[in-house]
DSSP file (Angstrom, degrees, kcal/mol; ACC not computed):
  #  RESIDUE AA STRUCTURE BP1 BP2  ACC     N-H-->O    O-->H-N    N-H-->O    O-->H-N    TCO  KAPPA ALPHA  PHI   PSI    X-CA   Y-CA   Z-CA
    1    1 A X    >>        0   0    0      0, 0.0     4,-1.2     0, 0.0     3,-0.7   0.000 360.0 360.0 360.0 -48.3   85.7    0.5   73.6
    2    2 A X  T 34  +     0   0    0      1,-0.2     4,-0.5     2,-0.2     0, 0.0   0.677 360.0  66.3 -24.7 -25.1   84.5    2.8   76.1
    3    3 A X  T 34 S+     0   0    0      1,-0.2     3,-0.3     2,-0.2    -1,-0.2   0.965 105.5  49.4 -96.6 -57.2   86.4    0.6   78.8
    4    4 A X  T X> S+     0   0    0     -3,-0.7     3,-1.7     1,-0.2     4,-1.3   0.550  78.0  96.1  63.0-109.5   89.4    1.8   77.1
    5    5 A X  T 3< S+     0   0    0     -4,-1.2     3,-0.5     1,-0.2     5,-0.3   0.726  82.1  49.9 -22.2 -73.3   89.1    5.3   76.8
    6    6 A X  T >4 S+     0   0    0     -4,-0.5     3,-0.6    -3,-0.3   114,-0.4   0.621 108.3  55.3 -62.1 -12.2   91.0    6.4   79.8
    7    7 A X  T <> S+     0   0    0     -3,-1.7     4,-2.3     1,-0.2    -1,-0.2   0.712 105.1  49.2 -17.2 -71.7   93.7    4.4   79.0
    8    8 A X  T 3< S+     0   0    0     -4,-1.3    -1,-0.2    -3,-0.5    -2,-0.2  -0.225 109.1  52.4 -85.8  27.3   94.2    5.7   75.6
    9    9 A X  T <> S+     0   0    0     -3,-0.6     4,-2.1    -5,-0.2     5,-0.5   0.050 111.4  48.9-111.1 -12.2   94.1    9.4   76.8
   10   10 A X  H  > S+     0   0    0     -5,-0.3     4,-4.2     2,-0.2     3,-0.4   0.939 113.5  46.9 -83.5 -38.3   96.8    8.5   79.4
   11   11 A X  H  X S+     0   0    0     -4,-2.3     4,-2.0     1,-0.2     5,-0.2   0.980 112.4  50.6 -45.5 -56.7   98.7    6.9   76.7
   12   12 A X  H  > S+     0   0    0      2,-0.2     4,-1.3     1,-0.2    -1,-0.2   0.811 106.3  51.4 -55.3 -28.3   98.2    9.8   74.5
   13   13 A X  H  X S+     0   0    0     -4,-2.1     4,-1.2    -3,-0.4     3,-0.3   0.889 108.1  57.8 -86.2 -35.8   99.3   12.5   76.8
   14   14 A X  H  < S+     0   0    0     -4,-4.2    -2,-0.2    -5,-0.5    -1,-0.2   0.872 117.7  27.6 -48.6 -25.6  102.3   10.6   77.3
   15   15 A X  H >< S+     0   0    0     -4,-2.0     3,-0.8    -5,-0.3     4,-0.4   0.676 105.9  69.0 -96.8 -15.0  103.2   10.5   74.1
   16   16 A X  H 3< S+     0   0    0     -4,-1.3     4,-0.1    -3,-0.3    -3,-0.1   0.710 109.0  45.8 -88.3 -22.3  101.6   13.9   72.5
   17   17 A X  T >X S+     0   0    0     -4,-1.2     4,-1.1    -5,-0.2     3,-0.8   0.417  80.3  93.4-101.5  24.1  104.5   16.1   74.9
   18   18 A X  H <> S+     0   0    0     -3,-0.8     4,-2.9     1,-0.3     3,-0.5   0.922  81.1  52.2 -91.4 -38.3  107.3   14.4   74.5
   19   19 A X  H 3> S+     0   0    0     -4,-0.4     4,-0.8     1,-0.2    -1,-0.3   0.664 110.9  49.9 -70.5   4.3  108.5   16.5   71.7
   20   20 A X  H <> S+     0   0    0     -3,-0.8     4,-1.9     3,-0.2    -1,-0.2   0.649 104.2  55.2-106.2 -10.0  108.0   19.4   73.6
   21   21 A X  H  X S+     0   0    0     -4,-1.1     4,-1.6    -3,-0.5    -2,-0.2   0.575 116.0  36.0 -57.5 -36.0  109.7   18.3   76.5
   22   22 A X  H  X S+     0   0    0     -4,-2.9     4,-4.7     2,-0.1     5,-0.2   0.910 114.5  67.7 -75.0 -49.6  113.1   17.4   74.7
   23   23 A X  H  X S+     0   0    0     -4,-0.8     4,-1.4    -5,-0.4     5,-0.3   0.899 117.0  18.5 -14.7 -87.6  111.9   20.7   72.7
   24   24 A X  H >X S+     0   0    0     -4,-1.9     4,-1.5     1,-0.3     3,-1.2   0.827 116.7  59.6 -76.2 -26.5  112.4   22.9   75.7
   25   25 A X  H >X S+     0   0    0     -4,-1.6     3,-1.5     1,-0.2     4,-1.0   0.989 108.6  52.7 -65.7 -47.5  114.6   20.9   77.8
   26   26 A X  H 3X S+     0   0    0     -4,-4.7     4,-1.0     1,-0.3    -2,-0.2   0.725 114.4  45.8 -33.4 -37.0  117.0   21.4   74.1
   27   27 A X  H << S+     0   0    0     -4,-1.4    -1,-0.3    -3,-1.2    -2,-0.2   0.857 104.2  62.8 -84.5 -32.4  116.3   25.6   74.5
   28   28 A X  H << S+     0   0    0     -4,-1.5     3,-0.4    -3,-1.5    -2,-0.2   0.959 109.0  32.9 -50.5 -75.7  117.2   25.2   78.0
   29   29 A X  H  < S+     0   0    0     -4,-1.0     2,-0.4     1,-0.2    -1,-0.2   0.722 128.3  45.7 -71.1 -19.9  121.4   23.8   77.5
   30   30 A X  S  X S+     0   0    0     -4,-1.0     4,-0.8     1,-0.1    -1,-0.2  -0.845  74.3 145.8-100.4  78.9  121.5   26.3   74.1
   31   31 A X  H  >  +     0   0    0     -3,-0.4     4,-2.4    -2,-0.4    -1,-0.1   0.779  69.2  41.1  95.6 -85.8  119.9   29.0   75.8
   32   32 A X  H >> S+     0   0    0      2,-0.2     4,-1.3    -3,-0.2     3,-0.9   0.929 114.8  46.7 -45.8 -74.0  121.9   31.5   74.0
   33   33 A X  H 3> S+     0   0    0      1,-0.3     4,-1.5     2,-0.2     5,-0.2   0.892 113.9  56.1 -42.5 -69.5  121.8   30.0   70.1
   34   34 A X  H >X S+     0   0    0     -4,-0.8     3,-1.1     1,-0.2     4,-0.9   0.703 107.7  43.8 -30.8 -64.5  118.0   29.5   70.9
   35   35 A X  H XX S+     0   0    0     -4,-2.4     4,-3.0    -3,-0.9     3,-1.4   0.894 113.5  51.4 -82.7 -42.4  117.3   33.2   71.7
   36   36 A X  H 3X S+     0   0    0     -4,-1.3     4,-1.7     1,-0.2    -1,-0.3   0.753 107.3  51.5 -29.9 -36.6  119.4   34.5   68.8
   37   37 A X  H <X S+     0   0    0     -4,-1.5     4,-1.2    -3,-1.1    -1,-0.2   0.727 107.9  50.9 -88.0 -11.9  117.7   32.4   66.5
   38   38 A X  H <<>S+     0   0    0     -3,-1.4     5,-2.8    -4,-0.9    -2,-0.2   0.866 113.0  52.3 -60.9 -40.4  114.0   33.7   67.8
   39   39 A X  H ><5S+     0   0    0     -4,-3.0     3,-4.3     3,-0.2    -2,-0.2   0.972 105.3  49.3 -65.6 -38.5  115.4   37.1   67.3
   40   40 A X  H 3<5S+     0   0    0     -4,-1.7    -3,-0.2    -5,-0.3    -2,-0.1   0.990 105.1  59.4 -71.1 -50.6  116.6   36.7   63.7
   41   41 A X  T 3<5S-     0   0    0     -4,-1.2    -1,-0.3     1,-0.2    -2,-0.2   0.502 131.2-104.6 -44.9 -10.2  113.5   35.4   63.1
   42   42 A X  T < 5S+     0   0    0     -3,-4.3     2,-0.3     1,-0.4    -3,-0.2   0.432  79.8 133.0  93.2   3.6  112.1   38.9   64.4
   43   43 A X      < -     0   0    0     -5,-2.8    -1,-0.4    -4,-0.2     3,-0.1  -0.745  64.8-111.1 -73.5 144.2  110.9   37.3   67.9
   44   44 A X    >   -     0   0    0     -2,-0.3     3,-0.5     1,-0.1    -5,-0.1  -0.414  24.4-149.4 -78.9 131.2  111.7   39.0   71.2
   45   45 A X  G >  S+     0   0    0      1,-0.2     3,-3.4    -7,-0.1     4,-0.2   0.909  94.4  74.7 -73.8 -31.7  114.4   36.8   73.2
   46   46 A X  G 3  S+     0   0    0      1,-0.3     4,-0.3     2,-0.2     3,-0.2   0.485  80.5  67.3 -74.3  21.3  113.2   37.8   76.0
   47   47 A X  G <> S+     0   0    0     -3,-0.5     4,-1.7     2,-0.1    -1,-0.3   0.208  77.1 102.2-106.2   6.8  110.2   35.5   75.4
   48   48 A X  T <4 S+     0   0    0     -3,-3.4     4,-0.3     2,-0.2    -2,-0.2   0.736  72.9  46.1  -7.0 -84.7  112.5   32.9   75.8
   49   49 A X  T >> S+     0   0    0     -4,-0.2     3,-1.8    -3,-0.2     4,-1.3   0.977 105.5  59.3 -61.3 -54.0  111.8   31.8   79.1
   50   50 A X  H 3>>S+     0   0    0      1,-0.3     4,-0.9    -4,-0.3     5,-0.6   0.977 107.6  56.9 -27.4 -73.1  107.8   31.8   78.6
   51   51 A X  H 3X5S+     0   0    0     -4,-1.7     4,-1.3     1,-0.3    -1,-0.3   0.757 108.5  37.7 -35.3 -32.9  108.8   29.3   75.8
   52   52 A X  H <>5S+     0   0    0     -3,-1.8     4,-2.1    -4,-0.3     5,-0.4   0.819 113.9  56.9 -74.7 -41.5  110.7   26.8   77.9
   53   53 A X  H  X>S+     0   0    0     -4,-1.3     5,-2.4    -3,-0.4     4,-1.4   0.985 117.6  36.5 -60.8 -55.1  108.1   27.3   80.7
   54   54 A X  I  <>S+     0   0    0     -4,-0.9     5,-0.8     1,-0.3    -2,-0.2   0.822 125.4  40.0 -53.9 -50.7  105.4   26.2   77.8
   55   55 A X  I  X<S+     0   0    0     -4,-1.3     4,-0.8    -5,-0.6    -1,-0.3   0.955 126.7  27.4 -65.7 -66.6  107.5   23.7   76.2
   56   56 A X  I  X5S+     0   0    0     -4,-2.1     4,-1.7    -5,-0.2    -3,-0.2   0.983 132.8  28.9 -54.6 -82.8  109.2   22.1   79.3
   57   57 A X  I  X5S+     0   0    0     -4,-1.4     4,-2.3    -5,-0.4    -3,-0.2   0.776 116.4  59.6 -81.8 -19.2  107.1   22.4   82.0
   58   58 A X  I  ><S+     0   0    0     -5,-2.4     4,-1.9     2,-0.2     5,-0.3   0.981 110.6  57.9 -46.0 -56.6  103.6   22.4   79.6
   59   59 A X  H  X<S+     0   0    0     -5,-0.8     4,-1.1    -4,-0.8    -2,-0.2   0.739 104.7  40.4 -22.5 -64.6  105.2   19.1   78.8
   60   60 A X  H >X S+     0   0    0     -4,-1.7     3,-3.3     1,-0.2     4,-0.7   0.991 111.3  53.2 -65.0 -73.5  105.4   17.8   81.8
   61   61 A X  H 3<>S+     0   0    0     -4,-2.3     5,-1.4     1,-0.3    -2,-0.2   0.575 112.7  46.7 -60.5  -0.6  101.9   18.8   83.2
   62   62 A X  H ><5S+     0   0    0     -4,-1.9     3,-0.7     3,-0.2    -1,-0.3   0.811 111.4  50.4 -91.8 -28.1  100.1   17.3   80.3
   63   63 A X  H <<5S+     0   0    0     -3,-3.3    -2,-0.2    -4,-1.1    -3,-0.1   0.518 120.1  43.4 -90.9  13.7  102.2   14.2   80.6
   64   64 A X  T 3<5S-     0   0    0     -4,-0.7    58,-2.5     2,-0.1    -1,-0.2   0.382 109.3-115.9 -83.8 -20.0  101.1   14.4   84.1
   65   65 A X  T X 5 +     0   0    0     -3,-0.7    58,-1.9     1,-0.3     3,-0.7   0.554  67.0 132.2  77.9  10.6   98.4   15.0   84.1
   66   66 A X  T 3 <S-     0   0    0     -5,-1.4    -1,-0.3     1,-0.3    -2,-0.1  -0.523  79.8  -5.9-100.1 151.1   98.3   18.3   85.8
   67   67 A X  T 3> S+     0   0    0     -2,-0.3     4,-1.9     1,-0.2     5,-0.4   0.925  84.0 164.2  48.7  42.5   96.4   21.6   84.6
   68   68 A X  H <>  +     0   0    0     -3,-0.7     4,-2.4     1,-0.1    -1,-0.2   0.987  59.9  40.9 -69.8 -31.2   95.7   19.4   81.4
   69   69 A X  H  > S+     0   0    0      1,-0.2     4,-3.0     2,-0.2    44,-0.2   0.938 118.6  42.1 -56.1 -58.0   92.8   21.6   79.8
   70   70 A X  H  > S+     0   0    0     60,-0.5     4,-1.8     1,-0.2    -1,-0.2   0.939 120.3  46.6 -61.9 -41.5   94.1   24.8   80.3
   71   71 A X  H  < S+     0   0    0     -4,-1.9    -2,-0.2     1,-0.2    -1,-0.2   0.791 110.4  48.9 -71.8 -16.1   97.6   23.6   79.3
   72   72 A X  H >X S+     0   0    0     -4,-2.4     3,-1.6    -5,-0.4     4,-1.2   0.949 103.5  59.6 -74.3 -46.1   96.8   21.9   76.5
   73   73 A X  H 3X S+     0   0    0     -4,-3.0     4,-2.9     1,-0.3     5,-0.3   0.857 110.1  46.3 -56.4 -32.4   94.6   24.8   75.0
   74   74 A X  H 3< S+     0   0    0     -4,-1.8    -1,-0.3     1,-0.2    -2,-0.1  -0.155 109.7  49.8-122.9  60.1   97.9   27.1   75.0
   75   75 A X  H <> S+     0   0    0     -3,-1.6     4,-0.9    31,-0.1    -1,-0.2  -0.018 106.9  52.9-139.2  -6.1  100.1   24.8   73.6
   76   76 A X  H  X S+     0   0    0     -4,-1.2     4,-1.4     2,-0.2     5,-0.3   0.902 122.7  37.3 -68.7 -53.0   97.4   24.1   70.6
   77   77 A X  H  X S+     0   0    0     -4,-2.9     4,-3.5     2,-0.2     3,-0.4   0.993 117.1  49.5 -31.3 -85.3   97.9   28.2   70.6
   78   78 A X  H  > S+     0   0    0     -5,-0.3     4,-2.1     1,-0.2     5,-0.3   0.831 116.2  39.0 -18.9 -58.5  101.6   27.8   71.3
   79   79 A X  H  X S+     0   0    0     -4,-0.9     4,-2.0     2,-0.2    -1,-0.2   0.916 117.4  51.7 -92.0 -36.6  102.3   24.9   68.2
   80   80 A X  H  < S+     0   0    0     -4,-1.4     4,-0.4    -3,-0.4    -2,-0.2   0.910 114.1  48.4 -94.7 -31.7   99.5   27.2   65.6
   81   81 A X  H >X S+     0   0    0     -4,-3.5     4,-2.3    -5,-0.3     3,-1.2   0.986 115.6  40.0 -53.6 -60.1  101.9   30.6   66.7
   82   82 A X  H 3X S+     0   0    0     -4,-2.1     4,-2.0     1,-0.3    -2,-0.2   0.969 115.1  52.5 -87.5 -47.1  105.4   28.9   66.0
   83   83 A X  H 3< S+     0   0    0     -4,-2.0    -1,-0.3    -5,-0.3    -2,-0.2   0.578 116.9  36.5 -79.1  -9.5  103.9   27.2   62.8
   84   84 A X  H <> S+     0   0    0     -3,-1.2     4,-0.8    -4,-0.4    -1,-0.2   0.814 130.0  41.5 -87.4 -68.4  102.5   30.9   61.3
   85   85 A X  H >< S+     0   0    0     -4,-2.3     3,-0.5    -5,-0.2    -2,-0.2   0.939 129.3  20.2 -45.7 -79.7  106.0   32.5   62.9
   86   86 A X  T 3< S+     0   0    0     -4,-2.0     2,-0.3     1,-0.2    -3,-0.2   0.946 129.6  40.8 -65.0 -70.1  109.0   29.9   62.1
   87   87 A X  T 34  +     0   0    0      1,-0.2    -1,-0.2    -5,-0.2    -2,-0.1  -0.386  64.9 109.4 -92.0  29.9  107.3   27.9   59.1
   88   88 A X    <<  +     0   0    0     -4,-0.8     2,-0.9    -3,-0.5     3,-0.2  -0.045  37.6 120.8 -95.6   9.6  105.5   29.9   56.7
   89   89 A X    >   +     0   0    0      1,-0.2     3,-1.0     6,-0.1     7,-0.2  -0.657  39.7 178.9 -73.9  72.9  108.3   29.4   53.8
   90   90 A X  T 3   +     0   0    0     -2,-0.9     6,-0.2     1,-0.3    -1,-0.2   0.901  68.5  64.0 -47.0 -74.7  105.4   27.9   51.9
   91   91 A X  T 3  S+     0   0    0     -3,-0.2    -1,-0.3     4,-0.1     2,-0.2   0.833  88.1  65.2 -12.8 -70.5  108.1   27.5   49.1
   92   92 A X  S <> S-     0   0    0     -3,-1.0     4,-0.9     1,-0.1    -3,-0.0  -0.591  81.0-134.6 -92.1 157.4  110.4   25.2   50.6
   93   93 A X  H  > S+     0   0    0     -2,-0.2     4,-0.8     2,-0.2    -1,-0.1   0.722  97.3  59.9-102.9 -10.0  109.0   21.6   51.2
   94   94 A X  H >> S+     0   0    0      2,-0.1     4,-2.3     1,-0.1     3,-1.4   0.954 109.9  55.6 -63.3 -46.9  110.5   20.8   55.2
   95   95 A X  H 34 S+     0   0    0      1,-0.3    -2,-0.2     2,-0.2    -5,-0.2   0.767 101.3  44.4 -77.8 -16.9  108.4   23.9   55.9
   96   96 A X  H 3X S+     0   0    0     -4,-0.9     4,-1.5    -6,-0.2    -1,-0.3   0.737 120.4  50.0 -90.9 -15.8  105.0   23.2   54.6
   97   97 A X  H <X S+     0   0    0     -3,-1.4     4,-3.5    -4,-0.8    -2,-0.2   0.913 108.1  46.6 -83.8 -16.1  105.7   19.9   56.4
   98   98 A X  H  X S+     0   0    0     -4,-2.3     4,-1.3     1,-0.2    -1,-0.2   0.651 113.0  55.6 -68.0 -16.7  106.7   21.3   59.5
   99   99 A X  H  4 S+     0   0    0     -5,-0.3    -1,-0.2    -4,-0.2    -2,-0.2   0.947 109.2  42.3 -96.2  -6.3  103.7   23.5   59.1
  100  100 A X  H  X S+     0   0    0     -4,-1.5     4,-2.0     2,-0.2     5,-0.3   0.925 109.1  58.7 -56.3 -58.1  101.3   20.7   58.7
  101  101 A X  H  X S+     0   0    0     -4,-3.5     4,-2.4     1,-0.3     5,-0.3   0.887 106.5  53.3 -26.1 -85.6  103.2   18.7   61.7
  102  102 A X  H  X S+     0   0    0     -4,-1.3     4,-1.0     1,-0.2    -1,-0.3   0.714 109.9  45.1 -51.3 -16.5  102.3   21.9   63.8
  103  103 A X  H >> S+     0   0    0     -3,-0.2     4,-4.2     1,-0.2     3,-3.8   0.935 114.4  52.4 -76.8 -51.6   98.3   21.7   62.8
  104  104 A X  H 3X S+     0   0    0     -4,-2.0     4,-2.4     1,-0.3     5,-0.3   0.896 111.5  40.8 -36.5 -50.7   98.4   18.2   63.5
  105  105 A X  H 3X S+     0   0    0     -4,-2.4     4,-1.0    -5,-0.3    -1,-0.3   0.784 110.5  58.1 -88.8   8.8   99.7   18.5   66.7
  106  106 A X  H XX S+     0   0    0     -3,-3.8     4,-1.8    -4,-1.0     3,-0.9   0.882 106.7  50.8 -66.3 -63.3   97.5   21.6   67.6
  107  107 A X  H 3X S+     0   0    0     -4,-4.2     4,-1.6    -5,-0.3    -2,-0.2   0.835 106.3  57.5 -68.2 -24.0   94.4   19.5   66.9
  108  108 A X  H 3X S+     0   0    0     -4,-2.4     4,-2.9    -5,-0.2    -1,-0.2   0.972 113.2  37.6   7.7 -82.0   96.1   17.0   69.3
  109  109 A X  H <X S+     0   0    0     -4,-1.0     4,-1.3    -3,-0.9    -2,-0.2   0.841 115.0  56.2 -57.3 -53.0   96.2   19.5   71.9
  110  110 A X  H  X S+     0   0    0     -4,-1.8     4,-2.2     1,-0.2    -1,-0.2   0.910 111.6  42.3 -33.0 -70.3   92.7   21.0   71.0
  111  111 A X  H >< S+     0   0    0     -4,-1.6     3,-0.5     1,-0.2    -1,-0.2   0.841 110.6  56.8 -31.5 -59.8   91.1   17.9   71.3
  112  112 A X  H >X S+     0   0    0     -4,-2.9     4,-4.2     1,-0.3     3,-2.6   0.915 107.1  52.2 -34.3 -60.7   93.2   17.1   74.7
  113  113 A X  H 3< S+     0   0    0     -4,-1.3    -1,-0.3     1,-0.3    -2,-0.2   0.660 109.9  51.3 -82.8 -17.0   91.8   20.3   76.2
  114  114 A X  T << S+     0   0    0     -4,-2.2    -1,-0.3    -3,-0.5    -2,-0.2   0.311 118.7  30.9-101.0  24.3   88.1   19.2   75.2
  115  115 A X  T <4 S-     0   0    0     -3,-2.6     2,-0.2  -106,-0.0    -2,-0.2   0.558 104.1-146.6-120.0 -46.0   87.9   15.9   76.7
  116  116 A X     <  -     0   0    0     -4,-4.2    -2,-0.1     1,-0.2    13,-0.0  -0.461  41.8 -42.9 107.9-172.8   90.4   16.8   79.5
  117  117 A X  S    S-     0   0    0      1,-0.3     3,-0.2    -2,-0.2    -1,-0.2   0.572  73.2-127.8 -81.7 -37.0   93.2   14.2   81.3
  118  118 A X        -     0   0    0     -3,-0.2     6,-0.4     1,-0.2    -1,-0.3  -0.437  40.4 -62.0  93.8 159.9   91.2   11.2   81.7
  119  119 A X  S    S+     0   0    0      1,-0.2     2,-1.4    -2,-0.1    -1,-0.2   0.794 128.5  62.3 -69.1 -26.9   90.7    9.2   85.3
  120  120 A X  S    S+     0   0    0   -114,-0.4     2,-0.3    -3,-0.2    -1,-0.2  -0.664  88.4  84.1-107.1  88.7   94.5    8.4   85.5
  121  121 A X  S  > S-     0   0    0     -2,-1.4     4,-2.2    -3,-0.1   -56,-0.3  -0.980  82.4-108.6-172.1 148.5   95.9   12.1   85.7
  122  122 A X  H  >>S+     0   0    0    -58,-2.5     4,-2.8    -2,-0.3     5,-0.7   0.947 118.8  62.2 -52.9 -47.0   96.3   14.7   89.0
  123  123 A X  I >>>S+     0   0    0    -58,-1.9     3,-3.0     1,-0.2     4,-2.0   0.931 101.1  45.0 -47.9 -76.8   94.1   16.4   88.0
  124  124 A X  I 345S+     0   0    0     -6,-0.4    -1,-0.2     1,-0.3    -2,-0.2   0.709 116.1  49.0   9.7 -83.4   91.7   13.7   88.3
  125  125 A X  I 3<5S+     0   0    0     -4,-2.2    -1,-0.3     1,-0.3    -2,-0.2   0.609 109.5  49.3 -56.2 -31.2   93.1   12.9   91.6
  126  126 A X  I <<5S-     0   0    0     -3,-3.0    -1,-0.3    -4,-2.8    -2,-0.2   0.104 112.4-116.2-102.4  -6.6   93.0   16.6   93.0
  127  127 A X  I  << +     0   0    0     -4,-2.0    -3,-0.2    -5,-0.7     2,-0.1   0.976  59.1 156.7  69.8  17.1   89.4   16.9   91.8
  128  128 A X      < -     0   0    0     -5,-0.8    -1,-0.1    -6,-0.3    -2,-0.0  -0.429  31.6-171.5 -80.4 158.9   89.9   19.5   89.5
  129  129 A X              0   0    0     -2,-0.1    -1,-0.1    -6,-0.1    -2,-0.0   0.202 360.0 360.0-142.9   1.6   87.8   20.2   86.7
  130  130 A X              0   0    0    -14,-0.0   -60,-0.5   -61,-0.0    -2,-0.1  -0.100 360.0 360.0-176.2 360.0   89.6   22.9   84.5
């Protein structure tokens, strides 16, 4: 299995961002809607952009391989925040699954950011280590 391995982490970071790549690109063209609905929710819009950057471009560099460690750890951050913030109607039963979805895909991320990118990644390629 070992032989593997890197394989199935490149596969997996391709697939573990995708929703956060439609995710932000989606905040990106509703821009407006988006930031109203962080604010009713008692979020600053003007955290807004950060979100997109995280979402969008996190997205990308994980499924890139780029900055995977660091980026992975604060979107494991990132997904265990929105799931406390958005999904904490405990009550209704999309929201305890959405808030499960979000652990799951934190410990995704976790994980990501303690094995690192794997041999087929920039990082990788750039010698990077972190």
């Amino acid at each position: 299995m070992k032989k593997f391995e890197d394989i199935g982490i490149l596969v997996a970071r391709i697939m573990m961002p995708i929703l956060f790549i439609v995710a932000g690109y989606g905040k990106i063209t509703a821009y407006t809607g988006t930031q109203q609905y962080m604010e009713s929710m008692g979020v600053p819009g003007f955290l807004l952009p950060l979100t997109i950057l995280l979402e969008f471009g996190g997205g990308l560099a994980i499924m890139f391989g780029f900055l995977t460690r660091t980026t992975a750890l604060f979107t494991a951050a990132f997904t265990l925040l929105t799931a406390f913030l958005f999904h904490n109607n405990f009550a209704d039963e999309v929201n305890q699954l959405m808030f499960m979805k979000n652990l799951t895909i934190a410990g995704g991320f976790l994980l990501l950011g303690i094995i690192g990118p794997g041999a087929f990644s920039l990082d990788r390629l750039l010698n990077k280590r972190w």
